[in-house]
N, C-alpha and C positions, 0 to 999 in steps of 0.2 A: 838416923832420921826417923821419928815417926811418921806411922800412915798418917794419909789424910783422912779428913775425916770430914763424909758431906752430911749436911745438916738443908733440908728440904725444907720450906715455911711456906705453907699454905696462906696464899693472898685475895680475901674477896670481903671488901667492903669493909676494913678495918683501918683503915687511916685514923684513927685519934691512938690506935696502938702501935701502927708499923714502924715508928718509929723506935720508937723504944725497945720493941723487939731487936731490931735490927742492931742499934747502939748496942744492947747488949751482948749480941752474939760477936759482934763486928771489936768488942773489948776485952772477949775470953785472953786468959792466960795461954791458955792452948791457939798457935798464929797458925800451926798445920793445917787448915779449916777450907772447905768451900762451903757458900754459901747460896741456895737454889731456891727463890722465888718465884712460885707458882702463881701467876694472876690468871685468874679463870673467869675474867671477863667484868672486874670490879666496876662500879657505878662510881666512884670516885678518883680519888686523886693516887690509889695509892703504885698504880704501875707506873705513875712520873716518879715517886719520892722513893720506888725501888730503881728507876734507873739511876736518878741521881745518887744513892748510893754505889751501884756499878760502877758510872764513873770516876766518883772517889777512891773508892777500893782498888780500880785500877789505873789509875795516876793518868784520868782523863778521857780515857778510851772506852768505849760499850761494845 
């Protein structure tokens, strides 16, 4: 088994990007992966649209 491998994504105020970011990380070849978004207090939407991917990723649950 490979390590995992955490990959850290600094979140504040980029919602027309977090997405896409997220898709792509959330699509690597490499599945060994966690994924650690930091919202440090965004003015927008983007620490609902990183929850909603949590709960995808994890088949529901946050």
């Amino acid at each position: 088994m490979q390590p995992k491998l955490s990959i850290v994504v600094l979140v504040y105020n980029v919602e027309p990007y977090i997405r896409q970011c997220l898709d792509s990380l959330v699509n690597q070849t490499m599945k060994n992966i966690e994924i650690i978004c930091i919202d440090d207090g965004s003015l927008d939407n983007c620490g609902a649209i990183c929850d909603e991917y949590a709960k995808v990723e994890r088949g529901g649950n946050i």
